[in-house]
C-alpha positions as a printed NumPy array, in Angstrom:
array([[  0.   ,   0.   ,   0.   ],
       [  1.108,   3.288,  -1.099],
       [  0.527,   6.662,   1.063],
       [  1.85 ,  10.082,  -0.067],
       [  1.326,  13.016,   2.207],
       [  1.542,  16.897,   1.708],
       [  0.934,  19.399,   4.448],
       [ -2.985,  21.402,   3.915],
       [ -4.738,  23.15 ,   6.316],
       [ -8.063,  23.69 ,   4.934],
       [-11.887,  22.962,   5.048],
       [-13.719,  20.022,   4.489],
       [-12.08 ,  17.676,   6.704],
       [-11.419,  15.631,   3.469],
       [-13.149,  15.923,  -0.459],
       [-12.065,  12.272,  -1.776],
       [-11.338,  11.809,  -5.497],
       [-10.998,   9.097,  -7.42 ],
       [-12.195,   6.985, -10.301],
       [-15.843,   4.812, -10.423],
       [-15.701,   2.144,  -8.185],
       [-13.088,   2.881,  -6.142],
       [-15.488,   3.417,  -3.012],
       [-15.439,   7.164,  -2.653],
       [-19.188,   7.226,  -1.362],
       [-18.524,   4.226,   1.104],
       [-15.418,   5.353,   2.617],
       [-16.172,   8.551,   2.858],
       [-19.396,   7.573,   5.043],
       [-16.619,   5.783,   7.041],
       [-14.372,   7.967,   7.247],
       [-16.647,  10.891,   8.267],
       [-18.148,   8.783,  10.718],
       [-14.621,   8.343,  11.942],
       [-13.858,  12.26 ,  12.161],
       [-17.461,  12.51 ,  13.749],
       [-18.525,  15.52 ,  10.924],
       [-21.242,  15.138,   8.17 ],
       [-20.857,  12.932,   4.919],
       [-21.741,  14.638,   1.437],
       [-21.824,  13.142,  -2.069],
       [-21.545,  14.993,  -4.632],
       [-23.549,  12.675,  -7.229],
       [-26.378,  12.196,  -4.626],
       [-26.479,  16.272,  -4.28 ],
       [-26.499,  16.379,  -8.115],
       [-29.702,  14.028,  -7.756],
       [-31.321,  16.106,  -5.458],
       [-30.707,  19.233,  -7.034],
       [-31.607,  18.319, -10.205],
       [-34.706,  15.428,  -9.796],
       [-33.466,  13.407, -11.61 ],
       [-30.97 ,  10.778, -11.983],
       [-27.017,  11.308, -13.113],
       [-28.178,   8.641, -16.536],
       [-31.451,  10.829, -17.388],
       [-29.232,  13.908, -17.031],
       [-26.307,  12.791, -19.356],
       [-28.731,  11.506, -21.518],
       [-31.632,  13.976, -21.519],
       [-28.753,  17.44 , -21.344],
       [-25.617,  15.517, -22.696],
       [-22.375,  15.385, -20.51 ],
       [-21.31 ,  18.795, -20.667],
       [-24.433,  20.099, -19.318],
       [-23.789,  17.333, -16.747],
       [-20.289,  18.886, -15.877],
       [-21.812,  22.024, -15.442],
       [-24.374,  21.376, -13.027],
       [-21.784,  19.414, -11.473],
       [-19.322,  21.797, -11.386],
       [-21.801,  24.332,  -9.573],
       [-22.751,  21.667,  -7.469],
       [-19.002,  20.61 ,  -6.128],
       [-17.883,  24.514,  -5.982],
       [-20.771,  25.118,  -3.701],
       [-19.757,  21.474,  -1.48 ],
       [-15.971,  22.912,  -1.348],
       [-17.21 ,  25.838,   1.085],
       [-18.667,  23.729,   3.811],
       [-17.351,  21.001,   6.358],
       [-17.733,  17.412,   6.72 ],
       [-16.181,  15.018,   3.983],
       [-17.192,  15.797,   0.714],
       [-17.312,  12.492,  -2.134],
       [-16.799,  13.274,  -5.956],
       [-18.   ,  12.201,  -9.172],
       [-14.941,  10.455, -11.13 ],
       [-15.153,  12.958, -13.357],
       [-15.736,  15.876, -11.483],
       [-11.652,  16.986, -11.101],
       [-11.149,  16.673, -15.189],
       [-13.767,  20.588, -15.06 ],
       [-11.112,  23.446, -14.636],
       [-12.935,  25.207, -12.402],
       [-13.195,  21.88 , -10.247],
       [ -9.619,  20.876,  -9.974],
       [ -8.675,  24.593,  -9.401],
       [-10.919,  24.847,  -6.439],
       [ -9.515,  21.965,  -4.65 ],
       [ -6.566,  23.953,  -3.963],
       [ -5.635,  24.047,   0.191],
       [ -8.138,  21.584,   0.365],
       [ -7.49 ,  17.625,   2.047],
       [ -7.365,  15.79 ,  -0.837],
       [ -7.647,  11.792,  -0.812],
       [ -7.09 ,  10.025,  -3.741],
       [ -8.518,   6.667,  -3.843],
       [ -6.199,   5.043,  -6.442],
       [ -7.852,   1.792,  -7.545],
       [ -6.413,  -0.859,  -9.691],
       [ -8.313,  -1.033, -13.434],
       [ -9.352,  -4.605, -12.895],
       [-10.466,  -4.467,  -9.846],
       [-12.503,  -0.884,  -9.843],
       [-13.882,  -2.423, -13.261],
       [-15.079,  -5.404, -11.477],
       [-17.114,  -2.806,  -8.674],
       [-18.281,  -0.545, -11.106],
       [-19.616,  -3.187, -13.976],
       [-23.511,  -3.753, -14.489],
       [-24.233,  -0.452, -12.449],
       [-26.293,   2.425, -14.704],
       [-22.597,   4.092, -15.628],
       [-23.199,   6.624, -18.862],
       [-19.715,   6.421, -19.185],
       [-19.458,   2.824, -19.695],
       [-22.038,   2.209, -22.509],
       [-21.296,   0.562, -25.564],
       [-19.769,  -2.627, -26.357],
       [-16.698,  -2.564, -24.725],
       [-17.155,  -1.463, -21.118],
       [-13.712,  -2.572, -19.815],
       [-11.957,  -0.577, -22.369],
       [-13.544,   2.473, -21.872],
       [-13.299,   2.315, -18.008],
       [ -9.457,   1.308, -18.188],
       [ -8.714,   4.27 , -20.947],
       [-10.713,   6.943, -18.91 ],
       [ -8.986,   5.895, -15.645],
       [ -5.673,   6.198, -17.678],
       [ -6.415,   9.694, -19.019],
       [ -7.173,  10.861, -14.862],
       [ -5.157,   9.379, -13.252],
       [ -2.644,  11.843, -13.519],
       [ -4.973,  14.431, -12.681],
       [ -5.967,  12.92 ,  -9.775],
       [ -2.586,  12.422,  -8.585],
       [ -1.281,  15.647,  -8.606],
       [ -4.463,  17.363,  -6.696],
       [ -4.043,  14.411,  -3.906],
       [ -2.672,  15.826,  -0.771],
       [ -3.035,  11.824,   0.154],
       [ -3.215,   8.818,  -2.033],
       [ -4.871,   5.374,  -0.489],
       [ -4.957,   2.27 ,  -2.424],
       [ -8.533,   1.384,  -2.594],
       [ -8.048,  -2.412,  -2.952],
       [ -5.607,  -2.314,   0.328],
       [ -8.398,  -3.885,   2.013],
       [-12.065,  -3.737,   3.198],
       [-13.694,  -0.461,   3.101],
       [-13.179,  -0.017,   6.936],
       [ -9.466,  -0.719,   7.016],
       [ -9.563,   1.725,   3.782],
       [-11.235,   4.332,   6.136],
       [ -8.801,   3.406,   8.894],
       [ -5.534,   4.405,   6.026],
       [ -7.31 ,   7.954,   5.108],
       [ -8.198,   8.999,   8.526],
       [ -4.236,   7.557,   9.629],
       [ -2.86 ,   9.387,   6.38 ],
       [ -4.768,  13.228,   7.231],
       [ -3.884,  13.137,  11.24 ],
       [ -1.282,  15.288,  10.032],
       [ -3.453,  17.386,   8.221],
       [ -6.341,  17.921,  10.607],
       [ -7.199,  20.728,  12.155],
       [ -8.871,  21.234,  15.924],
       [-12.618,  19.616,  15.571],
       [-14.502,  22.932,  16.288],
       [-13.07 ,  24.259,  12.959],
       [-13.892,  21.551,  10.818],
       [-17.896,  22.228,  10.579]])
């Protein structure tokens, strides 16, 4: 298991990154249950927002009008506490990825065989067509350089369960935290 660390002193507690099915909605539950603050995902908040599902919206608007609500969406997340989850995507939108600066930045690095086994037969827009495991291996390729440099920490998401995952971020930003009264 691989852990990089850089020093941020920031809110939310944590925003974690990563690509589909690398369990950035179930660890971050964990993990904010951990920290003791509140748990946001960015996809469910898209939901909400919008009435609709992420699948009617890609199809129905097309992706960039997707980004765009998402990228109003995760811009508005970025100002409050807790541990904020986002869409795989959601760091490739300028805005997005410049925003995360100062912020605690986990990086759930996932292996392309294994995330592609998590995220298969879900309702993925991204993943349509006839070749599902191409596509999700070449779009992880093309981010994951993004989402390594905006990491202030990187977890390997297949290091083990989802707890001991949660265990490794919260372990990896103890360094990083900042009193409890400031992190709301």
């Amino acid at each position: 298991m691989t852990v990089t660390r850089k020093r941020i002193n920031s809110r939310p507690a944590a925003v974690l990154i990563g690509f589909m099915g690398a369990g950035k909605s179930t660890v971050g539950r964990l993990v904010a249950e951990l920290l003791g603050v509140d748990f946001v995902d960015a996809d469910e908040q898209i939901v909400h927002a919008e009435g609709r599902s992420i699948p009617e919206i890609f199809t129905a608007d097309g992706v960039e009008a997707f980004r765009d609500i998402e990228r109003r969406v995760v811009l508005d997340l970025l100002t409050r506490g807790g541990v904020v989850s986002l869409g795989g995507g959601a760091v490739m939108t300028p805005a997005v990825a410049d925003a995360l600066a100062g912020h605690r930045v986990v990086y759930l690095s996932i292996d392309p065989a294994e995330g592609f086994a998590r995220a298969k037969g879900g309702d993925r827009p991204l993943l349509a067509g006839d070749d599902a495991e191409t596509r999700y291996r070449e779009l992880l390729d093309e981010r994951h350089d993004t989402y390594a440099e905006l990491a202030t920490v990187t977890v390997d998401a297949g290091a083990g369960s989802a707890d001991e995952i949660a265990d490794l971020v919260v372990s990896a930003l103890a360094d990083h935290l900042i009193p409890e009264r400031n992190l709301l």
